[in-house]
N, C-alpha and C positions, 0 to 999 in steps of 0.2 A: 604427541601424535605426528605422523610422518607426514608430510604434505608436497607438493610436486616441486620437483628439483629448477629453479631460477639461476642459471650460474650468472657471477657477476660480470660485468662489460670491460674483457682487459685489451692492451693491444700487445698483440703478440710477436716479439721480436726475439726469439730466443732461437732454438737450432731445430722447431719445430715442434708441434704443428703451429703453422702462420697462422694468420688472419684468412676470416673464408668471407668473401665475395657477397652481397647479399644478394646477388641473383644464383650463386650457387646454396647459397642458404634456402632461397626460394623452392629451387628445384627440389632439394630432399623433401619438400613438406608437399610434392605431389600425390596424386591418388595410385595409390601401388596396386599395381598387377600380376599378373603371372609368371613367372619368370621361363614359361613355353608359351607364354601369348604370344601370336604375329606380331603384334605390336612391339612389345617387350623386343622381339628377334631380328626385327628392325633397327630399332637402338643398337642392341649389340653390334652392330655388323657398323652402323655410325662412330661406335665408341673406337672398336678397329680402324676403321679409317680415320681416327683423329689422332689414334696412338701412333700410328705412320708416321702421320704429319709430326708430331713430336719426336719422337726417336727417329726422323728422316731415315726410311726404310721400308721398302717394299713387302718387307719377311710377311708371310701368311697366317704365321702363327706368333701372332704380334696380338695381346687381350690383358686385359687386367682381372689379377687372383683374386679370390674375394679374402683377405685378408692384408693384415699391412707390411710393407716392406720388409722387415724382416724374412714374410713365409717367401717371397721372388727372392732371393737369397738362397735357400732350403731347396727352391724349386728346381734354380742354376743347378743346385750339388747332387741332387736325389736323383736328377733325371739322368746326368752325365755318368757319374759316376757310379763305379762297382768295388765290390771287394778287392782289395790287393791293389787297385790303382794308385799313380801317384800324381802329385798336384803342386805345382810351385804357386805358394800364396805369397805375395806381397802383403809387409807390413808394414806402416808407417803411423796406424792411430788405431782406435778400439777400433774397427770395422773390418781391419785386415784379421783382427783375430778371431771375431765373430767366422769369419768365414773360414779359416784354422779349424774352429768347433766341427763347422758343417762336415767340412772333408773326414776328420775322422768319424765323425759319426755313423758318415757312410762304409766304413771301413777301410778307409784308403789310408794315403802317408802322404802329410804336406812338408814339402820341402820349403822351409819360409828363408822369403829375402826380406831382411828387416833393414828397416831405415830410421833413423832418429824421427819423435814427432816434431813435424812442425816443419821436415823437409818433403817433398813430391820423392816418389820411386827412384831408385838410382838404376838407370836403363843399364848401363856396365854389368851392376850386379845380375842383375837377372837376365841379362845376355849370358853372364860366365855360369849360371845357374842351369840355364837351358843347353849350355855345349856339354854341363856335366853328368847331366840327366836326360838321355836320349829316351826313355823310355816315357816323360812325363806325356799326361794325354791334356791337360788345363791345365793353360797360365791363369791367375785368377789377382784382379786386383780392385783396390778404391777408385777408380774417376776422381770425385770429390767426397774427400776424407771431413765428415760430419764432426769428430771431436777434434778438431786441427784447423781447420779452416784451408787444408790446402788442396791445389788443383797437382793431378799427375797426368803426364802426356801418353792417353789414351791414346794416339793415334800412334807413335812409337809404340807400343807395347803390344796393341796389336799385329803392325808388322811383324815384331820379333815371333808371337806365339805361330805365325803363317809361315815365319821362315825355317823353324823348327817342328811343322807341323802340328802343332796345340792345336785346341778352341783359345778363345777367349772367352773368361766368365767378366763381367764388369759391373760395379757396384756404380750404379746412376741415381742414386735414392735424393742425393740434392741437388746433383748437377741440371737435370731433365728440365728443361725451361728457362733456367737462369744462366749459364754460359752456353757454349756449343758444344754441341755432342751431333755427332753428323755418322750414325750406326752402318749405315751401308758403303759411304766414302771412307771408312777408316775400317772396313772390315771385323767391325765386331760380331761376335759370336750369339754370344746371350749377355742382356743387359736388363737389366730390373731396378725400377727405380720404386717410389711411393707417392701415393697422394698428395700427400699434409706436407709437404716441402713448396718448391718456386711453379708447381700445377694452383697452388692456393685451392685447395679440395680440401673437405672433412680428411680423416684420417680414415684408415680402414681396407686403403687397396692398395694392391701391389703393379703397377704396371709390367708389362716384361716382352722381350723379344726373344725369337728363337732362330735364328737363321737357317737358312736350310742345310745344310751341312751339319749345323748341330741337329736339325731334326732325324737327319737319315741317321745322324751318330746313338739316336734315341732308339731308332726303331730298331737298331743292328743291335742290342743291347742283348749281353747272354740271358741276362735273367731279373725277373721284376722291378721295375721301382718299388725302393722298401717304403715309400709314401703312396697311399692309394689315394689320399685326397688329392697330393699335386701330384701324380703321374699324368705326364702331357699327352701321354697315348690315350687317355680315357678325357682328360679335360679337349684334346683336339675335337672329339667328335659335340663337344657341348657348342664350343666357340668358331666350330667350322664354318663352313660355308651354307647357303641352302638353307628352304626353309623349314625341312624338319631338322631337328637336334636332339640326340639321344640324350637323354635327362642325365646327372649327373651332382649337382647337388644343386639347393634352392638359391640363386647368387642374390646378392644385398642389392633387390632392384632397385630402393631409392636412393641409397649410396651410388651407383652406376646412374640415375639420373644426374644426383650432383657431378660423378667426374664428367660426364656427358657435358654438362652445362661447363665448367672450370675449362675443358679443352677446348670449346667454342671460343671461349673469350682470350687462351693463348692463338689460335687458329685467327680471331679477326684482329690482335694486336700486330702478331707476325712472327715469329721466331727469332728472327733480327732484331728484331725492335725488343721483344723483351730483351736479349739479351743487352741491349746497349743500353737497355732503362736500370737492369739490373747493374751493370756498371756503372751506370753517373751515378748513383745513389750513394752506391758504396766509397767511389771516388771524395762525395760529398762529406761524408760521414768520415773519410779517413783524415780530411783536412782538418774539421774541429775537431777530431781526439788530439791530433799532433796540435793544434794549436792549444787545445785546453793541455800540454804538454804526456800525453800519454803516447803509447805504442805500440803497433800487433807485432804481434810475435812471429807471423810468417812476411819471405821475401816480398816487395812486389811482384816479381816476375813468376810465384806459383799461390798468387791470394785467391780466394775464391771472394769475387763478390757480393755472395749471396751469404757468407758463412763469415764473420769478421772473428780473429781470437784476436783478443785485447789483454793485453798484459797487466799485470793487476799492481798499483804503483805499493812501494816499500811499507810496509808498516798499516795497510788500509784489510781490514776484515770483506773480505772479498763476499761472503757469505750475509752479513749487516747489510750492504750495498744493495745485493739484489732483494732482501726482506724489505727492505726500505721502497725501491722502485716498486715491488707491488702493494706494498700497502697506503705509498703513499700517492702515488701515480698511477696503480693498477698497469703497470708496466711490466711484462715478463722479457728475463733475460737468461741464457742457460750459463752454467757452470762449466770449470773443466774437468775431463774424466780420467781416471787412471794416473798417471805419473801427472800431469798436468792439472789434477782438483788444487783451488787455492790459489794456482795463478793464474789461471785467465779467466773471464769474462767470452762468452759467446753471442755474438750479437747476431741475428737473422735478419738480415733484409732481402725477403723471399715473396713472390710473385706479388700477390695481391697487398701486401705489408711492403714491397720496397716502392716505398714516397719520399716524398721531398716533405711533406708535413710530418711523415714518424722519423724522418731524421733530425729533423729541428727540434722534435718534441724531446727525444732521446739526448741529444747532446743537453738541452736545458735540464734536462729534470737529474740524468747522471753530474752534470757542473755542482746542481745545487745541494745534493747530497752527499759528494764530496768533499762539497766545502764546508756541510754543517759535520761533517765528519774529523773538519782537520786535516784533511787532506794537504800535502801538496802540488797545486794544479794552478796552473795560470788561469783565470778568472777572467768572465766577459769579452774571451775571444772566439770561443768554441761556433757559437751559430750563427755569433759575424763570418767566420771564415769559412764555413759550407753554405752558409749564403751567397756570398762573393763567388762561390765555385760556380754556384748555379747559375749566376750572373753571366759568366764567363763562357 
């Protein structure tokens, strides 16, 4: 007989979805409403203003898709783009390619600048990409590359697509909260992130911005969005302004309470402040790997510290390890994707999950089934020396 679903209690350090908050937990088990109640229309218009505050930027058409990061992705490509356009995508990890898929689907041609995983964008390349393709209309890249753990320099690459007259499309799905992303100081275009990453929100929505220039670029459009759900033309009038709002589909009102609630508590930490809390964690945690003698596999100078790729040491079943962490620790950690499955380890320490207690927990409980594994790893220094970080 089937009886009500109890999931068990893990902590979740993996590439997502984190750890949710228990006052955003709180918030979804509110009494649901209308989703054209005043009330309801109020919030929206709050949740907008908090998404501002995160994606630092004024834009008007700044809301979250009722859907998860992936469809703000879709939404970038569907709304810009037309048949026969072209699109220089950057690639450096699965995400550049995900966004590859989108442009053709729309019927375009992506011109891909590809990069080894585990390095950031090479700015050269897709300089010399954009002198050679005058007709492209979107530069389109990762921020922070989710299977890779590295950061690329947004702020460069926007200038480039301004100087060549592009948009920018930008993938913020992990960045949004845990490092800096500053959308209207660096001229980005359209930026979409997700819930379930360093916002520590359930999963399920897609955050997104539209600058104004992409929006007039929407509205000058020859002919349809081939997406009726995410055409912005039709979702504007839901999430505009004012207190009526032409219907449009029924949005996940208590999911929107949770992001509601998730954004208040980045809004009264600070932006700064996460992002510097997201840093010493990571900082903490990179000390006991090197000390327990392991290694990530990206530079310092483009680590995301919200996304760790951990190298997986010689002869150790990388796959055993993490069956191990959750069965025996109720610890989740993510794999590596694509050319990368087998060697690394993905570690998340993302909004409400990056502590100073699931770092300690994680280097003790990875040491010890390491070493019941045979591993080779130096022993008993790991959470001495992220302790000592802390110290310091």
């Amino acid at each position: 007989m089937t009886t009500s679903f109890h999931p068990p209690v893990r902590t979740l350090l993996g590439p997502g979805p984190t750890d949710v908050s228990p006052r955003v937990l709180e918030a979804i088990g509110r009494p649901t409403i209308g989703h054209l109640d005043p009330e309801f229309i109020r919030l929206m218009d709050e949740i907008k203003a908090l998404l501002k505050y995160a994606f630092k930027t004024s834009n008007p058409l700044t809301l979250p898709i009722s859907a998860p990061g992936s469809a703000g992705m879709e939404a970038a490509f569907v709304n810009l783009l037309e048949h026969g356009d072209k699109v220089i995508v950057c690639q450096n990890g699965v995400f550049g390619g995900r966004m590859k898929e989108n442009v053709e689907r729309c019927g375009a041609t992506a011109i891909m600048v590809s990069d080894e995983w585990g390095s950031p964008v090479d700015l050269n390349k897709v300089e010399d990409a954009l002198k050679a393709h005058s007709e492209v209309r979107v530069l389109a890249f990762v921020h922070a590359e989710t299977s890779t753990g590295v950061r690329s320099d947004a702020l460069t690459l926007a200038a480039l697509a301004r100087k060549y007259d592009c948009l920018s499309v930008v993938d913020a799905v992990t960045s949004l909260g845990g490092i800096e992303l500053d959308t209207d100081g660096w001229g980005l275009d359209v930026v979409y992130s997700g819930s379930q990453k360093c916002l520590s929100c359930v999963p399920g929505l897609s955050p997104i911005t539209f600058s104004p220039k992409a929006v007039e670029f929407i509205r000058q459009r020859r002919c349809r969005v081939q997406s009726w759900f995410l055409d912005m033309n039709l979702i504007m009038d839901y999430w505009g302004t004012g207190r009526r709002r032409s219907y449009h589909h029924t949005a996940p009102v208590n999911t929107l309470y949770a992001l509601h609630e998730a954004l208040l508590i980045l809004q009264e930490e600070g932006l700064e402040k996460s992002w510097r809390r997201h840093a010493l964690h990571h900082e903490a945690l990179v000390a006991g790997l090197e000390a327990m003698g392991l290694s990530l596999m990206v530079e310092p100078s483009c680590r995301l510290p919200q996304l760790n790729a951990v190298s997986v040491p010689a002869g150790v079943d990388e796959t055993a390890v993490r069956t191990a962490l959750l069965t025996n620790y109720s610890l989740e950690i993510g794999a590596g994707l694509g050319s990368l499955a087998g060697k690394i380890w993905r570690i998340g320490l993302m909004g409400f999950a990056s502590n100073q207690k699931n770092v300690l927990f994680f280097l003790s409980a990875l040491e010890d089934t390491l070493q019941s594994m045979g591993a080779e790893i130096n022993t008993c220094r790991a959470s001495e020396a992220a302790a000592l970080h802390y110290r310091d």
